[in-house]
Structures are given as structure tokens and as C-alpha cells.
C-alpha positions in Angstrom: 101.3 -72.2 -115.6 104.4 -73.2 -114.2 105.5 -76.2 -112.5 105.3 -75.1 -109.2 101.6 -73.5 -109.5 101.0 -76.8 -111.2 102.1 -79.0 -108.5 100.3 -76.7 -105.4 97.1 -77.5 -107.9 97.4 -80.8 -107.9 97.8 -80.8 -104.2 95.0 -78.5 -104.0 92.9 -80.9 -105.4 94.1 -84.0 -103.8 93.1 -82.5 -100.7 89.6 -81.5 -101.8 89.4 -85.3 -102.9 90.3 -86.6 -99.3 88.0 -84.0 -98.0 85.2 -85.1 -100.0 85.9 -88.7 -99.3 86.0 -87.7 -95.6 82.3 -86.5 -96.0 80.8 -89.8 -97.9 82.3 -91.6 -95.0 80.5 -89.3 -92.3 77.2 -90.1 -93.7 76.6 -86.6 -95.6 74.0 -86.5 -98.3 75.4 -86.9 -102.3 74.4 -83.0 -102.5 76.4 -81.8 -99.7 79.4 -83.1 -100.9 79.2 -82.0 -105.1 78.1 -78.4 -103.3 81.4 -78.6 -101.4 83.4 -79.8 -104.2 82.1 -77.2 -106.6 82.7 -74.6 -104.0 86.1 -75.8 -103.4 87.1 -76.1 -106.5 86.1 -72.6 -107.8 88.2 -71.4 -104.4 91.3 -73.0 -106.1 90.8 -71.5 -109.1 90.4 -68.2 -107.7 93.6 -68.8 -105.5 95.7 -70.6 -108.5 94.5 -69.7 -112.3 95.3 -71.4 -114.7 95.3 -69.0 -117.2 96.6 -70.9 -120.5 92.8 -72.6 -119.8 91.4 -69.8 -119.5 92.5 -68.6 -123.1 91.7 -71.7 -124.7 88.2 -71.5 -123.1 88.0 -67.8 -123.9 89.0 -68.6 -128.0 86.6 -71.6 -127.8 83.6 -69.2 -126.7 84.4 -66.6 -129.2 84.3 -69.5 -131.9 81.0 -70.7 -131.1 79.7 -66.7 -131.0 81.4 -66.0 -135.0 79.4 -69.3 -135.8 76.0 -67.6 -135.6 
């Protein structure tokens, strides 16, 4: 990932932060807000893969799968 895609991710998620902040501070229930911040979160995925993660994740899971 380069350093651009990097830096719109880490706005990305600053913003989710301040969204979810914004909903504590409205009153919302605990559940609300992680099912916002989950959903969120997969959207910037989606929008901005990080795909060095993804193959570390990918080799990980194959690891565990040769172990049994």
C-alpha cells in the first residue's frame, strides 16, 4: 500500500472515530455504535484494501490448514 492509500486510510478511520464518538455523546446504545464501526470499517476496506494484509492473513490461514 502506498503512502497516499495509507494516509486516506488513516483519515478514513479518524473519521469513523469522530463519528462513533459523535454517537456515545447522542445517547446511542454500546451496540449501535460497534455495529456502526464494524460496518464502517468493512466499507473502508472494501473502498481502500490493504492488500500486503491481506497476504499475510491469507499465508497465516494456509499455515494453520498444513498444521492439521
Amino acid at each position: 500500500m502506498d503512502e497516499k492509500d495509507r494516509m486516506q486510510r488513516v483519515i478514513g478511520l479518524e473519521a469513523i472515530k469522530s463519528k462513533a464518538e459523535e454517537l456515545i455523546d447522542q445517547g446511542k446504545e454500546p451496540f449501535e455504535v460497534q455495529t456502526f464501526v464494524s460496518a464502517a470499517r468493512g466499507e473502508l476496506a472494501r473502498q481502500k484494501p490493504d492488500w500486503q494484509q491481506y497476504a499475510s492473513a491469507l499465508k497465516a490461514s494456509q499455515k494453520a490448514q498444513n498444521t492439521f
